[in-house]
N, C-alpha and C positions, 0 to 999 in steps of 0.2 A: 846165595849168590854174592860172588866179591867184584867190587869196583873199585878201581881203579883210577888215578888224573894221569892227564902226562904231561903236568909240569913238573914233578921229579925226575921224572926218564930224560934220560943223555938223547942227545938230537938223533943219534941211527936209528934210536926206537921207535923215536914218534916220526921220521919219515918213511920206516917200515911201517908201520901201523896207515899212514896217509895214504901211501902206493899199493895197500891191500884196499882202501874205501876207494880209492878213485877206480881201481880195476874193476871192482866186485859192481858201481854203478851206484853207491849210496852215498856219496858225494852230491851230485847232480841228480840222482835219479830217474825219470822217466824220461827226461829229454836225451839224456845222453844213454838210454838204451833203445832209446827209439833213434836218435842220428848212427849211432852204430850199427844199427839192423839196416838202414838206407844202403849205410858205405857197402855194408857185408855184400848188398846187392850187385851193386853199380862195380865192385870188383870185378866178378865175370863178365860183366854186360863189354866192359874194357878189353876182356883180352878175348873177346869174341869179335868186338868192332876191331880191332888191332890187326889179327890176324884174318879179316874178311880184306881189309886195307891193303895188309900189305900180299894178300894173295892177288889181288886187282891190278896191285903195279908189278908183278911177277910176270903177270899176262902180257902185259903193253911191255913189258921188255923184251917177255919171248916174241912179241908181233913186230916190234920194230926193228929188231934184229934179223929178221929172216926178208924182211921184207926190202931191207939195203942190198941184200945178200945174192 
């Protein structure tokens, strides 16, 4: 097995190589794949409160508009 440093490597390299540890999770490790799996959650929980929201003011518009009417 060959190693490598990457302080010969030109800077694209070794930001490619960073932007692949930070992605993969072994940067941070456990914490940042544990706050990621929270977010992954709390994404749908959003566009379900979101669109419960704005179905609620959909209603009071069709009710206050018939009701002038």
């Amino acid at each position: 097995m060959q190693y490598f440093t990457l302080k010969s490597k030109p800077c694209s390299r070794k930001a490619r190589f960073f932007c692949y540890d930070i992605h993969t999770g072994t940067v941070v490790g456990l914490a940042k794949k544990t706050v990621a799996f929270l977010i992954s959650l709390l994404i749908p929980s959003f566009l379900t409160y979101g669109f419960y929201i704005w179905w609620g003011r959909n209603k009071k518009r069709k009710s206050t508009t018939t009701a002038k009417a």
